[in-house]
C-alpha positions in Angstrom: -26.4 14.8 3.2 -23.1 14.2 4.9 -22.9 16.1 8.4 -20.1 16.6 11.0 -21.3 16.7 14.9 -17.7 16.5 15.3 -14.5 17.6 13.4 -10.6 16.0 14.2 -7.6 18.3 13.5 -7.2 19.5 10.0 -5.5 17.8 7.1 -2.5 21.2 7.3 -1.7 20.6 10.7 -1.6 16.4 10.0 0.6 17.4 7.2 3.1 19.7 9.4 3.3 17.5 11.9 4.1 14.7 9.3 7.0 17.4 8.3 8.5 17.1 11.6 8.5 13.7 12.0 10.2 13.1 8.7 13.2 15.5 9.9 13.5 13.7 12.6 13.4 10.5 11.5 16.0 11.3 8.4 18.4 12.6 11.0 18.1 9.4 13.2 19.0 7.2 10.3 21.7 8.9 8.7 23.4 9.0 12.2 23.3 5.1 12.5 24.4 4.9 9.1 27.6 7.4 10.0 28.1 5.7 13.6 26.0 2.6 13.5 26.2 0.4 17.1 26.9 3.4 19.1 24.2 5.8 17.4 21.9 3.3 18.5 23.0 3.2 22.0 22.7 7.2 22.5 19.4 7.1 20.6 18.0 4.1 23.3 19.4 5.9 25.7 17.8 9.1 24.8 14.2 8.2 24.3 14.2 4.6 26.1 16.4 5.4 29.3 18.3 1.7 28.2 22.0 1.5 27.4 22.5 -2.0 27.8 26.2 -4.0 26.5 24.6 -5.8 24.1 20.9 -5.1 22.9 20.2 -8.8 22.1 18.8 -10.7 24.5 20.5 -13.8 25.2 19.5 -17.8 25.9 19.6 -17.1 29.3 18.0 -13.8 29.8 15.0 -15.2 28.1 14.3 -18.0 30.0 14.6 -15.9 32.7 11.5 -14.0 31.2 9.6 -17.1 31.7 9.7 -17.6 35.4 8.6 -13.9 35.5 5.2 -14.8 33.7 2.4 -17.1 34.9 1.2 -20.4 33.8 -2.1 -18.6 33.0 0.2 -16.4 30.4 2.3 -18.5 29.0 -1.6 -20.7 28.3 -3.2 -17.7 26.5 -0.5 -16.9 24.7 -0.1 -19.8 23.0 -3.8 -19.9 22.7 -3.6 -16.8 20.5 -0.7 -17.5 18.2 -2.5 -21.1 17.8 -5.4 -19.0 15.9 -2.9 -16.8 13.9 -0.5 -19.6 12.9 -3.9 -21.6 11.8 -5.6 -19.0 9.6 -2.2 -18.3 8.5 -1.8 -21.9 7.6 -5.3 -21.4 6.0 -4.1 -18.4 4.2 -0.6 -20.1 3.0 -2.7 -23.1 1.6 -4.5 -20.7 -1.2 -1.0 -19.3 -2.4 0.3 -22.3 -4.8 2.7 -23.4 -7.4 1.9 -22.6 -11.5 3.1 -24.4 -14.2 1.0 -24.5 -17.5 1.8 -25.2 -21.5 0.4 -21.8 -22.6 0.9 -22.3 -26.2 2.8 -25.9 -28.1 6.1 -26.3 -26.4 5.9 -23.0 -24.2 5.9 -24.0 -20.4 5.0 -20.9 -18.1 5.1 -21.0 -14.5 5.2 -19.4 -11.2 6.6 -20.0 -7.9 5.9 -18.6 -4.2 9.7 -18.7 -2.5 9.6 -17.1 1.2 12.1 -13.7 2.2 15.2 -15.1 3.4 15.3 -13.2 6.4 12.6 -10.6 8.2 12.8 -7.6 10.6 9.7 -8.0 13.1 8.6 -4.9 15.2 6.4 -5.2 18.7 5.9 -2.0 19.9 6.2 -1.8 23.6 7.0 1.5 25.0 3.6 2.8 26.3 2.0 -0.7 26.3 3.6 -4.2 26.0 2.0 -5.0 22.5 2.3 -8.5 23.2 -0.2 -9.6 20.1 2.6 -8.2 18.0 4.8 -11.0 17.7 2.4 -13.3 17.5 1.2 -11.1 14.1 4.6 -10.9 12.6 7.0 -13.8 13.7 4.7 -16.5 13.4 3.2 -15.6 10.2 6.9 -15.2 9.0 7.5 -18.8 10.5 4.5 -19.8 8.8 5.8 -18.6 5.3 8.6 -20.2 5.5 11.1 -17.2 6.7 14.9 -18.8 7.2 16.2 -15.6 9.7 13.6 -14.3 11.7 14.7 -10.6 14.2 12.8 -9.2 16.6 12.4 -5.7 18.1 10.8 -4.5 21.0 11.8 -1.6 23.2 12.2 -1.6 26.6 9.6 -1.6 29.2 10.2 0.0 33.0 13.7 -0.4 32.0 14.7 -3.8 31.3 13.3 -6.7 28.1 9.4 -6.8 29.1 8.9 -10.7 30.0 5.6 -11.3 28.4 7.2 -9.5 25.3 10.4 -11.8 24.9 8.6 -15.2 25.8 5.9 -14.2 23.0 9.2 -13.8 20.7 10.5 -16.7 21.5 7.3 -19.1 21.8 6.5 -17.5 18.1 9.6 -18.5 16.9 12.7 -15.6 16.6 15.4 -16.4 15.7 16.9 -13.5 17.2 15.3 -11.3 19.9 16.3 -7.7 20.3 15.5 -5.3 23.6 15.8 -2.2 20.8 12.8 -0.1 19.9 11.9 2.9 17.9 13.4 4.6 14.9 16.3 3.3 15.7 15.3 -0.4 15.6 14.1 -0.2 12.5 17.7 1.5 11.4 19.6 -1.8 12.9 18.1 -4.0 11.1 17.6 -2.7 7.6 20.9 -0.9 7.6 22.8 -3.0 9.5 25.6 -2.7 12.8 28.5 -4.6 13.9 26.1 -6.3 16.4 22.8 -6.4 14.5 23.0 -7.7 10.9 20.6 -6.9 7.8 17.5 -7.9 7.1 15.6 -8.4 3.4 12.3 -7.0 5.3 10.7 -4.6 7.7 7.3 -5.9 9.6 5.0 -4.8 12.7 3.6 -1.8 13.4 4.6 1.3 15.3 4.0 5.0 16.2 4.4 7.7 13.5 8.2 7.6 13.9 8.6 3.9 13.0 6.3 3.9 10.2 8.1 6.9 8.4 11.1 5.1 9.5 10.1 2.3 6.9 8.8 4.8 4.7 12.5 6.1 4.2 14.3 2.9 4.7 11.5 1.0 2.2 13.8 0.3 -1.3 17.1 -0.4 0.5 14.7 -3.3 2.3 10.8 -4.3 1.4 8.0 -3.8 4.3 4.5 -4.7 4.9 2.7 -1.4 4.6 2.9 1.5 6.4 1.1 0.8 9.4 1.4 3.6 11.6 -0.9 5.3 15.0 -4.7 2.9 14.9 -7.3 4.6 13.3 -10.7 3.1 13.8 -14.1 3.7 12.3 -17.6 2.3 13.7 -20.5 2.7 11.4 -23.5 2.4 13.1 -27.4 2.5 13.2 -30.4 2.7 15.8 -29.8 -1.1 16.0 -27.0 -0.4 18.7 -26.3 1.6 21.9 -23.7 4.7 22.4 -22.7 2.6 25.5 -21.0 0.1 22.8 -20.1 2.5 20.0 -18.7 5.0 22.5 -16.6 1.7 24.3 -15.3 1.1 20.6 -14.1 4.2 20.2 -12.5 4.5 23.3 -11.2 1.1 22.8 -9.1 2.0 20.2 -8.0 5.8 21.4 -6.4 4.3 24.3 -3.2 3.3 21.5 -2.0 6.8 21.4 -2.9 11.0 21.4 -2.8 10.4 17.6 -4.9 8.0 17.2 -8.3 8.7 15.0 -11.5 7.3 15.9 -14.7 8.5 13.9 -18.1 6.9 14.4 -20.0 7.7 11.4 -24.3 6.7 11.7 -27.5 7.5 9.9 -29.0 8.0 13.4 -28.5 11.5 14.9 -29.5 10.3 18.1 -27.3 7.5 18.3 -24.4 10.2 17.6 -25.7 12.4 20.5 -26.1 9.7 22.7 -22.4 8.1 21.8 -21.1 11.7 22.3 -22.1 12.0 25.8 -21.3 8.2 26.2 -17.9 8.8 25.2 -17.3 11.6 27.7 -18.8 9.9 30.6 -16.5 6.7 30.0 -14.0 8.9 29.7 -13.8 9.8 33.2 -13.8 6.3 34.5 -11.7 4.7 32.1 -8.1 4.2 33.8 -6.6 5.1 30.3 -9.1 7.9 29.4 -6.2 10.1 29.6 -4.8 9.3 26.5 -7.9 8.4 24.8 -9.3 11.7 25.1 -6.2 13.5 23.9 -6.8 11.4 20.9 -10.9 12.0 21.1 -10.5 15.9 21.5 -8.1 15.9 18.7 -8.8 13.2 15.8 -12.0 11.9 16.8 -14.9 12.9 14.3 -18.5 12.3 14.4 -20.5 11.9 11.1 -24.4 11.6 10.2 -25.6 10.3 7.3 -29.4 9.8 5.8 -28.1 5.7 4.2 -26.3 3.1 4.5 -25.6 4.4 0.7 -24.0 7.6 2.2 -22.3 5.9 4.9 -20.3 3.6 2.5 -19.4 6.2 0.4 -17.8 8.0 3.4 -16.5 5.1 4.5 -14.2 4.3 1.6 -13.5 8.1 1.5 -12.4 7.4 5.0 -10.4 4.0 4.1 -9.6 3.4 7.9 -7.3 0.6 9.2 -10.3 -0.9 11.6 -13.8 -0.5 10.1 -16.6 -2.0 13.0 -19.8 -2.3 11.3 -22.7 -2.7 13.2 -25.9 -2.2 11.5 -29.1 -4.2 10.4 -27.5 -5.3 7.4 -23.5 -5.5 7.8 -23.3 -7.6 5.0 -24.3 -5.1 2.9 -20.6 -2.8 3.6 -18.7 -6.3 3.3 -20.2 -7.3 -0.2 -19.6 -3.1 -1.8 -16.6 -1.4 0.7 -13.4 -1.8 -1.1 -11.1 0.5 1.3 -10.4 -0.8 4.8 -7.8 -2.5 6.9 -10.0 -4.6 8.1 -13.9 -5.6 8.6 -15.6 -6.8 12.2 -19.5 -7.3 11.2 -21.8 -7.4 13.6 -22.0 -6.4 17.1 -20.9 -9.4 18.6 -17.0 -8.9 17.4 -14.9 -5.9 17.4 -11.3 -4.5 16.9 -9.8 -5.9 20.3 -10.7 -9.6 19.6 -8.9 -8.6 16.3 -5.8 -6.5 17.6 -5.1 -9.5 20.3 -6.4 -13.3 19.4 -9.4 -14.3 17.1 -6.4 -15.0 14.1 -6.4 -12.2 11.5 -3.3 -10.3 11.1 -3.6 -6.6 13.3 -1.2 -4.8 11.2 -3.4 -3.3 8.7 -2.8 -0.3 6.6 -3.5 3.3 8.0 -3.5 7.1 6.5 -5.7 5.5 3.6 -3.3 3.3 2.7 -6.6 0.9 2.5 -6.8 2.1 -0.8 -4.0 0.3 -2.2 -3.0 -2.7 0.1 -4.3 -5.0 2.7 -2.7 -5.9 5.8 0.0 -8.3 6.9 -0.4 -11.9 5.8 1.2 -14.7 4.9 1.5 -13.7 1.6 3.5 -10.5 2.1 6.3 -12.4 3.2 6.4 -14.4 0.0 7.4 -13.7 -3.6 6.3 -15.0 -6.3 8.5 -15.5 -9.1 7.9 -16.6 -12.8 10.4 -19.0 -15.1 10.1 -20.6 -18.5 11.4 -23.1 -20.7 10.3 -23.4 -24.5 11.6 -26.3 -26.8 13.2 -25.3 -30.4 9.8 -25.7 -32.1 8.5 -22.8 -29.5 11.6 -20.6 -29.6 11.1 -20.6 -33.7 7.3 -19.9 -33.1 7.6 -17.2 -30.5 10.9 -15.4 -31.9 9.3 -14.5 -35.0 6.8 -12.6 -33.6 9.6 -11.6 -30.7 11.7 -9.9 -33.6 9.4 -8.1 -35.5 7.6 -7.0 -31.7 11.9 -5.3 -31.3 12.2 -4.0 -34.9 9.2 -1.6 -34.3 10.4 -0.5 -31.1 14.1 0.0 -32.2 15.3 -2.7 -30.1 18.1 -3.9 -31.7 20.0 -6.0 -29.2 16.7 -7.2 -28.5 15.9 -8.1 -32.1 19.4 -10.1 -32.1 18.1 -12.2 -29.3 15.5 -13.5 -31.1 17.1 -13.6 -34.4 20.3 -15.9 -33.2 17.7 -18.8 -32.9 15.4 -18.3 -35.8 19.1 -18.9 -37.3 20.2 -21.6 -35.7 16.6 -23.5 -34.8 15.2 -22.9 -38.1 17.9 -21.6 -40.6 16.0 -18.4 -41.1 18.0 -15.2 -41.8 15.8 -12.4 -40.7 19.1 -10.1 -41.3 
């Protein structure tokens, strides 16, 4: 029997604050649209105290950025998109060309052609997310992306150096000191000074993920990826020192960030629930983690591992952290989840930051449907084929009696023309 030690806010109050945040976000946009480069300047100015000339940072502003980092920086920087460019590179390797007879003279095929130009995101305003390029501009670099933009607001006022030097070592073409809703406008919609994008990646707040909600048809986008949610399922086999660290680990993103530990061990879920308010006091961000604890944290007890992964897919949360006797058991049967880290010895920050898998990863279950950010989401895959006069003969008779019984004439005609001229037959 499923039990909550713990309840988050309620699924009415997620869905009015949703409401708001659409408003608001539906406003921005249809102001950049109406006033493009100038709607952008009052919006940054508004919410990012940054009113700059020009938001794109120029050749000289970034190398600038690079005396203002260390050695030791620059070093693990490039260590980390060294691990996401090579499991992209892994990932890339397994997407391939198709070409195949599939019946006498009917050649099929496929092809995987990259986006000709991306939209990256890095959030930055309440922490530099530095990991975010290295997630979204040089996976698109990997793919083979021709135009590569990227976002990132400003930080204490001016470009944040770690931020642009992650931009540029990953590969951007163009690098933007823009952030919010109203980056995400540029770029799919377009200004005198920031041009159009076919795509929309990176993750955000709640305002830039509906802000690709609304914008998503005019351009595509990776998924909706919008405040971290994570999950730890647990047993007697760890601590509440380390599930209530997790947690916390993850909280720290934002006051709207979920974190739910769900265990078959009521002890363990007493024991994490005093753990996470004793860390909470000594954690130099344990301000916003327990805005986000008090409000969207949940604690759940189960009697099985069974029980725990049916709540888990209920669940379908970006980060699932499984440590238990067997966590093979929730890799080989979960099917909704952002992503897995198995076993004690890994966990979501190794992911979010440099161990190689992507860290934007779907949230509000959006598990359900779609993985995360790879290399593959910034490549489509289109089909062709070519038949010889034999095959069109073959194929159209079947082709026009197929449009006869669905009224298709036009259709029918299509087919007909080259039983006609291929094979002299009148099909009328």
């Amino acid at each position: 029997m499923i039990r909550f030690l713990k309840e988050g806010i309620s699924q009415e109050e997620k869905d009015d604050a949703d409401a708001k945040v659409r408003e608001t976000v539906e406003n921005i946009l249809d102001d950049i649209k109406a006033r493009g480069d100038a709607a952008l300047k009052d919006y940054s100015e508004k919410f990012d105290n940054w009113r700059p000339d020009n938001f794109q940072v120029s050749r000289a502003e970034i190398d600038i950025c690079y005396d203002q980092v260390t050695e030791q920086n620059i070093e693990d920087i490039e260590f980390a998109q060294a691990q996401v460019r090579g499991f992209a590179e892994i990932q890339k390797a397994a997407l391939i060309d198709v070409e195949q007879e599939t019946l006498p003279g009917v050649i099929l095929g496929h092809k995987n052609i990259p986006v000709n130009s991306v939209g990256c995101y890095v959030p930055g305003g309440k922490y530099p997310m530095v990991a975010s390029a290295h997630m979204s501009v040089v996976t698109a670099k990997v793919a083979g992306v021709k135009r590569i933009a990227a976002c990132a607001p400003p930080y204490e006022g001016k470009p944040n150096p770690a931020i642009v030097v992650a931009q540029d070592m990953a590969g951007a073409d163009e690098i933007y000191c823009l952030g919010g809703v109203q980056a995400m406008g540029a770029m799919a919609l377009g200004t005198d000074e920031i041009g159009t994008v076919d795509m929309l990646v990176g993750p955000g707040n709640a305002y830039v993920a509906e802000a690709k909600r609304q914008l998503f048809g005019r351009v595509g986008i990776d998924l909706l990826a919008g405040p971290t949610e994570t999950l730890i399922i647990a047993d007697e086999s760890v601590d509440g020192e380390l599930c209530a660290a997790d947690l916390l680990g993850q909280a720290e993103h934002g006051p709207t960030s979920p974190a739910v530990l769900l265990t078959d061990s009521e002890a363990l879920a007493q024991d994490t629930m005093k753990e996470v308010e004793r860390q909470l006091d000594i954690l130099p961000t344990g301000e916003v983690a327990r805005a986000a604890w008090e409000t969207y944290g949940q604690v759940i007890v189960c009697d099985n591992d069974e029980e725990m992964l049916q709540e888990a897919d209920r669940i379908a949360s970006e980060h699932v952290q499984v440590m238990t006797k067997d966590p093979n058991y929730f890799l080989n049967n979960m099917t909704n989840y952002g992503a897995l880290f198995l076993g004690p010895e890994t966990n979501v920050s190794y992911g979010d930051k440099v161990i190689g898998t992507n860290h934007t990863l779907p949230t509000k279950g959006a598990g359900r449907y779609t993985g995360g950010l790879w290399v593959g989401k910034f490549i489509k895959t289109h089909t062709y084929q070519r038949i010889t006069e034999d095959a069109s003969v073959e194929v159209g008779k079947y082709c026009s009696r197929l449009c006869a019984l669905e009224g298709f004439a036009g259709h029918k005609e299509q087919a007909d023309i080259r039983l006609r001229r291929y094979a002299g037959i009148n099909e009328g």
